[in-house]
C-alpha positions as a printed Julia matrix, in Angstrom:
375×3 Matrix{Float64}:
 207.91   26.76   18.09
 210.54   26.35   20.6
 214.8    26.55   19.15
 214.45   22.89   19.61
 210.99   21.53   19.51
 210.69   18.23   21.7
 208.42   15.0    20.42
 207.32   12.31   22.96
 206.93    9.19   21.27
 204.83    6.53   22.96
 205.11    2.97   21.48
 203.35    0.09   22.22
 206.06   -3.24   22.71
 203.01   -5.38   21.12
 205.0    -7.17   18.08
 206.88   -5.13   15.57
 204.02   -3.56   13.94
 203.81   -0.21   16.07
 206.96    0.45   15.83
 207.35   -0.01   11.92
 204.28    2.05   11.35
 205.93    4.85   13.87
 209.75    5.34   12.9
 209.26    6.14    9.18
 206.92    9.05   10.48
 209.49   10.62   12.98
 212.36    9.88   10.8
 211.05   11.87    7.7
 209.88   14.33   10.46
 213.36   14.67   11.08
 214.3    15.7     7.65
 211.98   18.32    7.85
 212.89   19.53   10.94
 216.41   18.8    11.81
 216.68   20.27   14.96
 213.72   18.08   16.5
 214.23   16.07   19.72
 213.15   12.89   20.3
 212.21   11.03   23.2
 211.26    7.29   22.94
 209.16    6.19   25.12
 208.45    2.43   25.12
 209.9    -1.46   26.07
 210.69   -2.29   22.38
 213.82   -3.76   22.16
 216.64   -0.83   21.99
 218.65   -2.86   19.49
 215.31   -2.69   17.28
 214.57    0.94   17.83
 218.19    2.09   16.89
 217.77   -0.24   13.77
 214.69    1.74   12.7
 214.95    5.42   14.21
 217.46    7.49   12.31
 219.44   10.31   14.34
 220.0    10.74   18.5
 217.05    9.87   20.08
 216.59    9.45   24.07
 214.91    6.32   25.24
 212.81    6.06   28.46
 211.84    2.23   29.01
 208.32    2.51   30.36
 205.55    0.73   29.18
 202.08    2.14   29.68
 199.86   -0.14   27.57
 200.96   -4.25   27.06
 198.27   -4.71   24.11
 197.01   -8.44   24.92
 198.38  -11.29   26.52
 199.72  -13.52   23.87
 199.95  -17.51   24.47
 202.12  -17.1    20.71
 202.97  -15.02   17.75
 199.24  -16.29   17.08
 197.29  -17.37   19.99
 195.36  -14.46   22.06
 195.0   -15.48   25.96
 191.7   -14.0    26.31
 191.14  -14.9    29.88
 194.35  -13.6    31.41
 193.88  -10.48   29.29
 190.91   -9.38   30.7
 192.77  -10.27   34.0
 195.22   -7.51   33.5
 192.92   -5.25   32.11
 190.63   -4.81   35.49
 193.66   -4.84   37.67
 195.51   -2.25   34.94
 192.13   -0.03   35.62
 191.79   -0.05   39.25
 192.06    3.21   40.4
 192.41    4.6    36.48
 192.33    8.26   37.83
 194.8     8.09   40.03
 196.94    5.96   37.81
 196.41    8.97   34.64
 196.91   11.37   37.59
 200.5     9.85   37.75
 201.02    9.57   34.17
 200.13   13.34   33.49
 202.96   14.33   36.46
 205.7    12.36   34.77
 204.78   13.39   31.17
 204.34   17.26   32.65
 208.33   16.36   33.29
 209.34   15.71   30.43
 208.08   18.8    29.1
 207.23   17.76   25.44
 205.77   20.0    22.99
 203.76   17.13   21.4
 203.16   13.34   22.15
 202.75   10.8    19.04
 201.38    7.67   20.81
 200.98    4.48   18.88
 199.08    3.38   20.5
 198.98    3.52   24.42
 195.82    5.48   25.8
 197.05    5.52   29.4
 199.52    8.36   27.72
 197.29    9.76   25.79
 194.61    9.9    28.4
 197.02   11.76   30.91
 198.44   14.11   28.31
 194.53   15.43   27.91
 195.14   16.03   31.92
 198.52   17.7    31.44
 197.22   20.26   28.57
 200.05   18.72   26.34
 199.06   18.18   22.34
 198.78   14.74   21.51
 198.03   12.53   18.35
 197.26    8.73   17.84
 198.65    7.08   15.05
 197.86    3.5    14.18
 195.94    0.38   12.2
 194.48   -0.73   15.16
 193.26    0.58   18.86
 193.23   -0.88   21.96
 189.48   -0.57   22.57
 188.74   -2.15   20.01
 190.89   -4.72   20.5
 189.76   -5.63   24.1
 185.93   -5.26   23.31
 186.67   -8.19   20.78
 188.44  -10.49   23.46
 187.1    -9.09   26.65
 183.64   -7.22   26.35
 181.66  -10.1    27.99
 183.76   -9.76   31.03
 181.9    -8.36   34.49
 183.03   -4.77   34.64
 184.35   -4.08   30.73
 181.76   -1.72   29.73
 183.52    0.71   32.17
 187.04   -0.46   30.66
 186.04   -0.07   27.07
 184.59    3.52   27.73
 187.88    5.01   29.54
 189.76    3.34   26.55
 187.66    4.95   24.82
 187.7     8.42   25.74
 191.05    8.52   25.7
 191.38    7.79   22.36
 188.93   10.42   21.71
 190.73   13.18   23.87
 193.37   13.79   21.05
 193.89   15.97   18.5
 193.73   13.47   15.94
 193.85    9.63   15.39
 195.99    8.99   12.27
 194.31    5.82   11.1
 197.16    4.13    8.62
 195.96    2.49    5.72
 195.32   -0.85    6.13
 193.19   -0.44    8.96
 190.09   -1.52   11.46
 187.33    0.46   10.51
 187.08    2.68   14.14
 183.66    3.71   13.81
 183.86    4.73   17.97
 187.12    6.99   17.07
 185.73   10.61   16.85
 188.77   12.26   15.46
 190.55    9.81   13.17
 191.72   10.82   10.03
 192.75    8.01    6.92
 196.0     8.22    6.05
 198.24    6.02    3.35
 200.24    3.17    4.32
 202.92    3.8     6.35
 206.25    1.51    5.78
 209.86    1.22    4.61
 211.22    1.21    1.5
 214.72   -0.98    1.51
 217.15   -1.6    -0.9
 217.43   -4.41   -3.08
 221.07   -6.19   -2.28
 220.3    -9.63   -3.77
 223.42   -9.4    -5.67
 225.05   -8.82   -2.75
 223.69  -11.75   -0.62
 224.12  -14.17   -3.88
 227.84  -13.83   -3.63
 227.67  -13.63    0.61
 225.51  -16.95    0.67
 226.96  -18.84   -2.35
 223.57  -18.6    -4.07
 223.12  -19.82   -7.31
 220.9   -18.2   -10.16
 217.99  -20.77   -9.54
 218.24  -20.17   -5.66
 215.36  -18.36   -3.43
 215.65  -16.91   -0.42
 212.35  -17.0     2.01
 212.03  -14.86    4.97
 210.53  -16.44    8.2
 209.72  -13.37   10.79
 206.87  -14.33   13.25
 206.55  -10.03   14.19
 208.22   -9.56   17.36
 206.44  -12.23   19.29
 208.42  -15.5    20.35
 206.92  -18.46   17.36
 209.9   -20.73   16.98
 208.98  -23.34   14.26
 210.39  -27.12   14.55
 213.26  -26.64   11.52
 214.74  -29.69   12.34
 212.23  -31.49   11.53
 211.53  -29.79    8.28
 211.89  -31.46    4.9
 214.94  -30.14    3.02
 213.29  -28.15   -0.94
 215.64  -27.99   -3.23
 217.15  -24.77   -4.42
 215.35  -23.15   -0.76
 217.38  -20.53    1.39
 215.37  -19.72    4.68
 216.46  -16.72    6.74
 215.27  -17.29   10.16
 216.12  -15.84   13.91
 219.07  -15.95   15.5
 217.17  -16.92   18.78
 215.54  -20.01   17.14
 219.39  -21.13   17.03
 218.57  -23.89   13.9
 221.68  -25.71   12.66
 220.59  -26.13    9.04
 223.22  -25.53    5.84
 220.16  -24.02    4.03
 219.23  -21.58    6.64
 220.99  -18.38    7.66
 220.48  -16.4    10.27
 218.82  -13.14    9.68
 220.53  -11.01   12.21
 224.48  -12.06   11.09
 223.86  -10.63    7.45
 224.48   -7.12    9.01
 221.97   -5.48    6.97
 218.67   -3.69    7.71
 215.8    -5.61    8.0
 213.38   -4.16    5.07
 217.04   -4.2     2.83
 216.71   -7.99    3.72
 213.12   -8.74    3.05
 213.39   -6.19   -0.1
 215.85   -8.88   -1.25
 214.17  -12.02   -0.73
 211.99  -13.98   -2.93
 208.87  -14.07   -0.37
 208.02  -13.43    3.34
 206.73  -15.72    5.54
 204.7   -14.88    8.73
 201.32  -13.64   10.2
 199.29  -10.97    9.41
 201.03   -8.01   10.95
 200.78   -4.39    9.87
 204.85   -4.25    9.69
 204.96   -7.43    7.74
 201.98   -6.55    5.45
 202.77   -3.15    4.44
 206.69   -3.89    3.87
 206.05   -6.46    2.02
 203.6    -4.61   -0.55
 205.93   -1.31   -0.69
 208.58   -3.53   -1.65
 207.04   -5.95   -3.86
 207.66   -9.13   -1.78
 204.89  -11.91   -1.99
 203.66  -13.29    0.99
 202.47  -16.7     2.59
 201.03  -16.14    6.21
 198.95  -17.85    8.72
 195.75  -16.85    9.87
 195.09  -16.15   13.54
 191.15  -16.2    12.84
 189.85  -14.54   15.62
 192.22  -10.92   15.69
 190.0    -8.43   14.38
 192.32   -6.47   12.67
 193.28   -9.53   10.58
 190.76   -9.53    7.36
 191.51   -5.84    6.74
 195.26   -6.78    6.5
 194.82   -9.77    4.37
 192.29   -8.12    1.97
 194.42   -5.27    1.7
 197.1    -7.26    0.77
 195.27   -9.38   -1.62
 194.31   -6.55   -3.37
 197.44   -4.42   -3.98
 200.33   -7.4    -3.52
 200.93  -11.05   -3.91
 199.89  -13.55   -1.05
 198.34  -16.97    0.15
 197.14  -18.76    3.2
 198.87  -21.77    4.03
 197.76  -23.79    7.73
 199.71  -23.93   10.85
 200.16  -27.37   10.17
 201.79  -26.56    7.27
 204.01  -24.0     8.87
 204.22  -25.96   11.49
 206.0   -28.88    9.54
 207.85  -27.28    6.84
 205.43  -28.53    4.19
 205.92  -25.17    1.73
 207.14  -26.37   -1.62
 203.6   -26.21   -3.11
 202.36  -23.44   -1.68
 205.44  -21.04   -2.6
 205.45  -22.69   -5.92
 201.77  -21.63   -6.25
 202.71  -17.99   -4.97
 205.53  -17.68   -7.02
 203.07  -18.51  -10.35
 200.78  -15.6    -9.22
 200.67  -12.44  -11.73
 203.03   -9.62   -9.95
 201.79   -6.49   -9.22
 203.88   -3.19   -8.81
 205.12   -2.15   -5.07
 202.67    0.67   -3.49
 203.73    4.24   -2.36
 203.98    4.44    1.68
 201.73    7.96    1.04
 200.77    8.02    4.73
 204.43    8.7     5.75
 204.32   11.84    4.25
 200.56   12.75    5.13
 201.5    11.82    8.82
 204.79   14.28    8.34
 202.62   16.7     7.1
 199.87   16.75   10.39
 202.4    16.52   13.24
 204.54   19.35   11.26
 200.8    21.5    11.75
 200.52   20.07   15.49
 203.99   21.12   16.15
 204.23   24.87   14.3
 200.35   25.29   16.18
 201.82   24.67   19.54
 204.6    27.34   18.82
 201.82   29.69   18.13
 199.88   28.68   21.19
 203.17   29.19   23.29
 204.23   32.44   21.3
 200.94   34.32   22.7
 202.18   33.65   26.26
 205.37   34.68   25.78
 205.65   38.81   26.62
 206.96   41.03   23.91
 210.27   42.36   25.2
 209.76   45.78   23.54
 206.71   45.88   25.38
């Protein structure tokens, strides 16, 4: 392995969820290998990626996937998704052609994409070592929305293949099943662990002992509810946006408490949102219940919400619902479920544990090139 090994990281800027899945991965990759660079390659929101990457990292700002075109936090645009898609493919050679050239100058040892396959596809073209990591993948994702469209059998099958030109597709627990993904491997949930600083928001916020807090996150995909128009519950502290701007006494906004996020949702007395890997799995490792909104037709939804069911605390409520504040019941009813005890993120440290292999089998790879000087 080179003095200073080099990691391309390739994230897609679809909601929250590939990034939480991808930082705790690099970050305890870090610890095992301090002198690892890191190069972030993505649109994500810098202020977002410095809150969840640890250490000196470089950021590119290129996007080379865009996931789906969202009409919400919720609502899939199926129509102008399948737009972008054929003009994203035209020429798809030339356009991985491109790709391989710029990743070539970077010069990375190994690429950790989660989960664009234009990068992945090109880095099989470059000859540079590259692994998938994520709940969900992108043909799978467009086959749901798009397959009836003229021309997406071709689509789905260069998705496809370059899924299936990697090393290895770490497939975090919860996940879609991938039946199509030759190389993927099951791994544990990957998420944060925060730190519990109630005490510390109690005397911040004026809480009393009988007071809740409730988290309200839609998952990095504009959903600003109607607050205003919300009734007020009693003995109800919502943490909300700053970008929804609501001028409530009991709501605060999230991003003046000056604390991490998963410290913040460790500390609260339930999350509110859709079903989101990010969301989901923070909310189990830190034994936060859970009230969420279905967006029935995203297919990576029911393994989410039965995985959740099964190792946390959670309930549907309706949009209508969310959409008018009408939550008293339903967190009461959450709130008088039986608790169950936070799950281990395992799949941080079997994700660690892969890349670490990837990483000390390129040095070997590179080592046998290399002349002996006594030679």
């Amino acid at each position: 392995m080179p003095a200073q090994p080099h990691l391309l990281v390739a994230i897609s800027p679809h909601g929250f969820g590939h990034t939480a899945q991808t930082a705790p991965v690099v970050n305890a990759l870090r610890q095992r290998l301090p002198e690892l660079r890191v190069t972030l390659r993505t649109t994500v929101n810098p202020a977002l990626l410095a809150a969840r990457f640890a250490g000196v990292f470089e950021h590119i700002a290129v996007a080379t996937d865009f996931g789906m075109e969202m009409a919400s936090a919720i609502d899939v645009l199926a129509d102008a998704s399948a737009q972008v898609y054929a003009q994203f493919h035209e020429d798809w050679g030339h356009k991985v052609e491109q790709e391989a050239e710029a990743l070539a100058a970077l010069n990375p040892d190994l690429i950790l994409a989660n989960v664009p396959y234009l990068t992945l596809a090109a880095a099989a073209r470059a000859g540079i070592p590259a692994v998938a990591m994520s709940s969900l993948n992108w043909a799978d994702i467009y086959g749901h929305y798009c397959g009836h469209y003229p021309g997406a059998a071709k689509i789905h099958a260069e998705i496809l293949a370059a899924y299936n030109s990697t090393a290895g597709f770490l497939q975090t627990q919860p996940s879609m099943p991938m039946p199509d993904i030759a190389k993927r491997r099951a791994i544990g949930p990957v998420a944060n662990v925060g730190k519990n600083r109630r005490s510390e928001l109690n005397d911040r916020l004026g809480l009393a002992a009988q007071d809740r807090l409730v988290i309200i996150a839609p998952g990095g995909i504009p959903l600003r509810l109607p607050m205003e128009e919300w009734p007020r519950v009693p003995n109800i502290r919502w943490l909300v946006p700053a970008e929804w701007g609501v001028r409530r006494t009991d709501t605060v906004a999230l991003e003046t408490l000056g604390m991490h996020f998963t410290d913040i949702l460790c500390s609260c007395d339930a999350f509110i949102g859709k079903p989101g890997y990010g969301s989901f799995a923070e909310a189990a490792c830190n034994g936060v219940p859970v009230l969420y909104v279905k967006r029935h037709d995203w297919p990576e939804e029911p393994y989410l919400v039965d995985w959740l069911a099964h190792n946390g605390r959670c309930l549907e409520i309706e949009r209508e619902d969310l959409q008018t504040g009408n939550l008293a019941r339903p967190l009461a009813r959450l709130w008088s479920l039986s608790s169950k005890p936070a799950i281990k993120p395992t799949g941080i440290h079997e994700a660690t544990g892969y890349l670490y292999q990837c990483l000390q089998a390129r040095r070997a790879s590179v080592a046998d090139t290399i002349p002996d000087a006594a030679q």
